[in-house]
N, C-alpha and C positions, 0 to 999 in steps of 0.2 A: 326342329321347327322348320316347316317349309320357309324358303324364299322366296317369295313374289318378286324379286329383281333378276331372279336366275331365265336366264334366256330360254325360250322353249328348244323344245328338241325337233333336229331336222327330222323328215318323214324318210330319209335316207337311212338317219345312226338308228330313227326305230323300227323300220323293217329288216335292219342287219343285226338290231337284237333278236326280232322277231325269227327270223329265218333261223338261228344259229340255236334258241328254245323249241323249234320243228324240227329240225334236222338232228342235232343232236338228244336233245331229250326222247322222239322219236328211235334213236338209233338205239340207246340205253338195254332197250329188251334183246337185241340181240348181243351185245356186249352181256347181258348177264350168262346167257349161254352159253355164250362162246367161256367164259369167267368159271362155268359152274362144271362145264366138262371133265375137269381134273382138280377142283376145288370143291372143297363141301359147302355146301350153298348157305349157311348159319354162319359161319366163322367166315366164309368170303366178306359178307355184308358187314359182319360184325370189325372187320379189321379195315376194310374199305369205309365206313361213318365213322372210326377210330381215327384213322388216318387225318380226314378231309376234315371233319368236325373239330382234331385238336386245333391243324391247320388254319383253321377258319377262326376259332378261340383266341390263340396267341396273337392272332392278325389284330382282331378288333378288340382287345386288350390293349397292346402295342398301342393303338390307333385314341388309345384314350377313352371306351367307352367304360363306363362302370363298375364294379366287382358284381356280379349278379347276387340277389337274395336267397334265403331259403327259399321261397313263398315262387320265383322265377325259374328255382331249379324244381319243383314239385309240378310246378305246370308243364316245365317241356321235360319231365321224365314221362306225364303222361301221355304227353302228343308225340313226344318220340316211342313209346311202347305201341298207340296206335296206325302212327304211320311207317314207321321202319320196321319196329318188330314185326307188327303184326302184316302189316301194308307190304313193304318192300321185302321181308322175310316171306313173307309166304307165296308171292312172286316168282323170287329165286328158287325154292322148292321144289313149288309147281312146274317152273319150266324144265324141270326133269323129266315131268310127264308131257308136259305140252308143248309147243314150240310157237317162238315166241309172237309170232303176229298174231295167233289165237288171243297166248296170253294179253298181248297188248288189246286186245279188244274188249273180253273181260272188263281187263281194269279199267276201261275208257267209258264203263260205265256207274263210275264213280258220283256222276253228278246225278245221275238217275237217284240213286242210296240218300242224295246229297238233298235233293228234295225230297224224297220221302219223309227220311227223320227228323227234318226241319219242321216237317207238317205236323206228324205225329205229335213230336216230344214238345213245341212254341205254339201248337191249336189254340192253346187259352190264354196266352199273351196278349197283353194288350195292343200291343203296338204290330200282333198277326194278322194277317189278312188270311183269308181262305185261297188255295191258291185258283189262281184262271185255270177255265177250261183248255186252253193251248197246252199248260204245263200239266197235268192230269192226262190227256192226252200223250203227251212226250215221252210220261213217264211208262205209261202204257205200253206204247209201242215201243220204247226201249227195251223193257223188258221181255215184250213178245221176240226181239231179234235178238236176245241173250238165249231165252228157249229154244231156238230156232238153230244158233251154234253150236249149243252145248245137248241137245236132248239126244234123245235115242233115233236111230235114222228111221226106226220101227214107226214111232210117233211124225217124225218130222218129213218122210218121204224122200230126204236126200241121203248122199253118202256120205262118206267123211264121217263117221262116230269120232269126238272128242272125249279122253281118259276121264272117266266120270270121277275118280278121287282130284284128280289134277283142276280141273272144273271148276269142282266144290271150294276148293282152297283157292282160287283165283276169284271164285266169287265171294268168299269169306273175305278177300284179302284187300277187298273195295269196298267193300262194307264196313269193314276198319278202318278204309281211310277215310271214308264217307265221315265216319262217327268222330274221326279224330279231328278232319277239319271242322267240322261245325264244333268242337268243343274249344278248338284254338283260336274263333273270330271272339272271346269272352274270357278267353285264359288271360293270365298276368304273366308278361313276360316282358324280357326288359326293352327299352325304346329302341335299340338296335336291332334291326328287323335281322342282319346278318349274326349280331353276335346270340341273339335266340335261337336260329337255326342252330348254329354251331353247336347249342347247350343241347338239344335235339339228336343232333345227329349222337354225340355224346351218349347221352343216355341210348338212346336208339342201339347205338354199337354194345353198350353194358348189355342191354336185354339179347342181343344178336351171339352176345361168346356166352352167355349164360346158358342160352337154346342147345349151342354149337355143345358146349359141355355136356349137356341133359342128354344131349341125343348120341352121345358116343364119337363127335365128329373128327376130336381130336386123334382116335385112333385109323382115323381113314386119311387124314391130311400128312401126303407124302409128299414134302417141297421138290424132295430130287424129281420125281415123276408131273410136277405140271409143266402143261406144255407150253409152249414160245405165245401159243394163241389162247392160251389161258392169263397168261401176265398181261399181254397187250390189252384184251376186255378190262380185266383186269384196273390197270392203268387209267384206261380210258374212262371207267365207271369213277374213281377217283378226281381226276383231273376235270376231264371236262363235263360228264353229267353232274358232280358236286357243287364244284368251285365254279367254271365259267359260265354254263345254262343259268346256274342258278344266281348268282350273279348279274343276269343278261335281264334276268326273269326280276329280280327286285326292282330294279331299274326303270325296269317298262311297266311297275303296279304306279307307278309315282310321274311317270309321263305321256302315258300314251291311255288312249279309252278303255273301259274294264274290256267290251264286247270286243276288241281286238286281240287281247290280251288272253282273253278266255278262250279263242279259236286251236289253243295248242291241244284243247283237251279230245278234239275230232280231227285234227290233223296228224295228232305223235300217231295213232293206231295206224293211219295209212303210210305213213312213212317207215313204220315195224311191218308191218304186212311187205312192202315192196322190197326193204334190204333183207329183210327175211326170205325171200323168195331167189333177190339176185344173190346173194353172200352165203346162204346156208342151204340154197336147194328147198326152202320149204316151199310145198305143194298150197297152190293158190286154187283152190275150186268154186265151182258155183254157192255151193254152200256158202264156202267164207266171204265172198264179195255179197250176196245177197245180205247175209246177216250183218255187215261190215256197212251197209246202205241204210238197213233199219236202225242198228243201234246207233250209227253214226249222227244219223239224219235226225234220230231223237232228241239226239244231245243238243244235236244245233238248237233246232229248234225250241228246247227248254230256256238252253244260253242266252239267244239271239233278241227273244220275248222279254226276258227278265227288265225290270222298271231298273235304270240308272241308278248307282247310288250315291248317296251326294259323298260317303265317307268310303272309302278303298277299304277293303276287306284285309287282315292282316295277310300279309306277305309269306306267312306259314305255311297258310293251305298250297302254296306249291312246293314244298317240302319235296316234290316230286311225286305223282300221281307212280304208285307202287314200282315202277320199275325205274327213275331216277335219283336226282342225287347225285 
């Protein structure tokens, strides 16, 4: 239950949370590469949401919340299958083929997906609205600068061709997040916004060593052969994209304005595009900054427009936009 006697929050402690869900949630995509280089990208994610998820479980147990339901673990096994498996799994993947500011961009167009199927699947709800011309628009040109990244340079006139299998799965892999957020603002899960994540990540990691098995991953993961910069990503993607972003990140649904809060979703890409470029050598061209201004610029503008809501969205949909956690 909220406090109304609890003192608001300085504009200090919320821009130090704020900064610390752009910098590092940002930084995430290239941690999974660096993570996936000598690791199979299934069983990475899968023992990384293992890890962070028990972690996070035993804490808010510990801490007194609840024993969860059936009815609590069936909802976040499925928002854990759409945003980790399918979300953060196919991510990791991808960035085998892609590299990661690409990818971060892809996925940053998640809120694009996020209004679409809002529209589609709640059109004859009653309490729907048709969406504005601004957001119709947004979603538009969103997508014109995802075609713009990803197409053939034959069509699009620039250079830089991006792995069209790697692509696809990055666009599939925002689209399943898309689907899973808007199924988690309605899911039953329990009142601990942290100890539902945790059930999440859980399930999430189940479906992540399940893939890692289907897909043979076990006989490719050689411990003696990962390297020092594989554990560090590694690490990093546990500790601080899991545990302390997200953490940062509940914090700020509950003190600080949605429209501030939601600026991390066109900030992480530029912040992946730039350590991507200084830490890993990846190639920043006209292509990617062009495309990086459209779909960026989308998003704001869908974001920025959106009517206030009087009730905060569950704390879920940040689950981490595919490359965190």
């Amino acid at each position: 239950m909220h406090n109304s006697n609890r003192a608001p929050a300085s504009a200090v402690s919320i821009w130090a949370a704020m900064l610390s869900v752009y910098i590092i949630w940002g930084s995430t995509y290239l941690a999974i590469r660096f993570a996936i280089d000598t690791m199979p990208p299934f069983l990475m994610g899968g023992i990384r949401f293992l890890i962070a998820g028990g972690l996070m479980f035993a804490w808010r147990r510990l801490k007194g919340d609840p024993i969860p339901t059936r009815l609590h673990w069936r909802s976040a096994a499925i928002i854990g299958s759409f945003l980790l498996l399918g979300g953060n799994g196919g991510v990791a993947w991808a960035e085998q083929r892609v590299v990661s500011g690409i990818a971060a961009l892809v996925v940053g167009s998640s809120p694009l997906w996020m209004m679409l199927l809002d529209w589609l699947f709640r059109r004859g709800h009653p309490s729907r609205r048709n969406p504005r011309w601004v957001t119709v628009l947004g979603v538009l040109i969103g997508f014109a600068g995802i075609a713009l990244l990803v197409g053939p340079s034959e069509l699009t006139g620039l250079r830089g061709d991006v792995d069209s299998v790697g692509a696809l799965v990055l666009t599939l892999a925002a689209f399943l997040w898309a689907a899973g957020s808007l199924y988690s603002r309605e899911a039953h899960l329990p009142d601990s916004p942290l100890l539902g994540t945790s059930m999440e990540m859980l399930c999430g990691a189940a479906g992540l060593l399940t893939l890692g098995t289907l897909t043979g991953e076990w006989s490719r993961l050689d411990l003696a052969g990962i390297s020092t910069q594989s554990w560090l990503g590694f690490a990093y993607l546990v500790i601080f994209g899991s545990l302390i972003a997200y953490a940062a990140y509940t914090w700020l649904l509950r003190t600080a304005p949605t429209t501030l809060v939601s600026t991390y979703a066109y900030v992480n890409p530029l912040v992946a595009i730039m350590l991507g470029n200084l830490l890993a050598q990846e190639p920043i061209t006209p292509r990617i900054l062009l495309a990086a201004a459209i779909i960026l610029g989308a998003v704001a503008m869908i974001t920025l427009t959106q009517p206030v809501r009087v009730k905060e969205p569950s704390p879920v949909l940040a689950v981490d936009p595919p490359g965190k956690e």
